[in-house]
N, C-alpha and C positions, 0 to 999 in steps of 0.2 A: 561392401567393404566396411568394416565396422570402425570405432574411432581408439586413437591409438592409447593405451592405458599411461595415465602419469606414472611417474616413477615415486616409490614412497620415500617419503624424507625419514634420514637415516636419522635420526636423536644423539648417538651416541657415534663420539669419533674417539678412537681407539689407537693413539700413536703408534706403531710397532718402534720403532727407536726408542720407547722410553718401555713400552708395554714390560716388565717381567716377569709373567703370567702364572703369577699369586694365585687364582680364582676367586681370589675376593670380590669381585665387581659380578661372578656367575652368583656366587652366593647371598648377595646383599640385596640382590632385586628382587624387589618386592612382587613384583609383576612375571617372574619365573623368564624374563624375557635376553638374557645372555647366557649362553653357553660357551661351557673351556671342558674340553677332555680332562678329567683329572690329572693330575703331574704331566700334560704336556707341554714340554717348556719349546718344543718347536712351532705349533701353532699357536695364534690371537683367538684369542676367545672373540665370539663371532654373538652379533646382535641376532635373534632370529625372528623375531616378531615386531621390529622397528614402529611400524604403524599402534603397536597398542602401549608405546612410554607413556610412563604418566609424569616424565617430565622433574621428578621427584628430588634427582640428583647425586642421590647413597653412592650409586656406579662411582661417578666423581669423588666424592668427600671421602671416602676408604681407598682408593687409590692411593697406595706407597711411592709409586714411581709418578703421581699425576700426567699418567696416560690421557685423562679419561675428561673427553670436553662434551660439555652439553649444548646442542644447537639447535632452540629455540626456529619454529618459522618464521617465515615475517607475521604472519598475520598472528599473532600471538607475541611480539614484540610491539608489532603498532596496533594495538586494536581498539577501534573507534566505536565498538559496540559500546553502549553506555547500560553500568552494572544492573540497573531497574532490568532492563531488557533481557540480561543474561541470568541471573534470579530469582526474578517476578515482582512480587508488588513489597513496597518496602510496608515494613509492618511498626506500627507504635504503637 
């Protein structure tokens, strides 16, 4: 029996109450990572590639109706790695 897959952390959460599916948040990502049917005003445009946000934020800040929230993991709100280590050697 093999071990159960985590689930991927979604990045971007997408109100439908406020969503009024502009495409602006399909077209502004830089990472080609949300898709909207053009002029579909029935469907939310749909994250499809979650795992690969870089976290960036445009989705958000172009939102007319601020649908559009960014959620951050824990481990990248507290992270206790210290920057030498995530960089390499500091250079003078």
């Amino acid at each position: 029996m093999s071990a159960p897959e985590s689930a991927t952390h979604n990045p971007i959460d997408i109100d439908p109450g406020k969503c009024v599916r502009c495409d602006f948040c399909d077209w502004i990502c830089p990472g080609d990572l949300i898709y909207h049917e053009d002029g579909n005003k029935e469907k939310l445009p749909v994250v499809m590639y979650p795992d690969e946000c870089w976290y960036c934020g445009l989705c958000q800040s172009i939102c007319p109706a601020d649908a559009i929230t960014i959620i951050f993991p824990e481990e990248m709100i507290h992270n206790k790695t210290d920057v030498v280590s995530l960089l390499g050697k500091v250079v003078k």
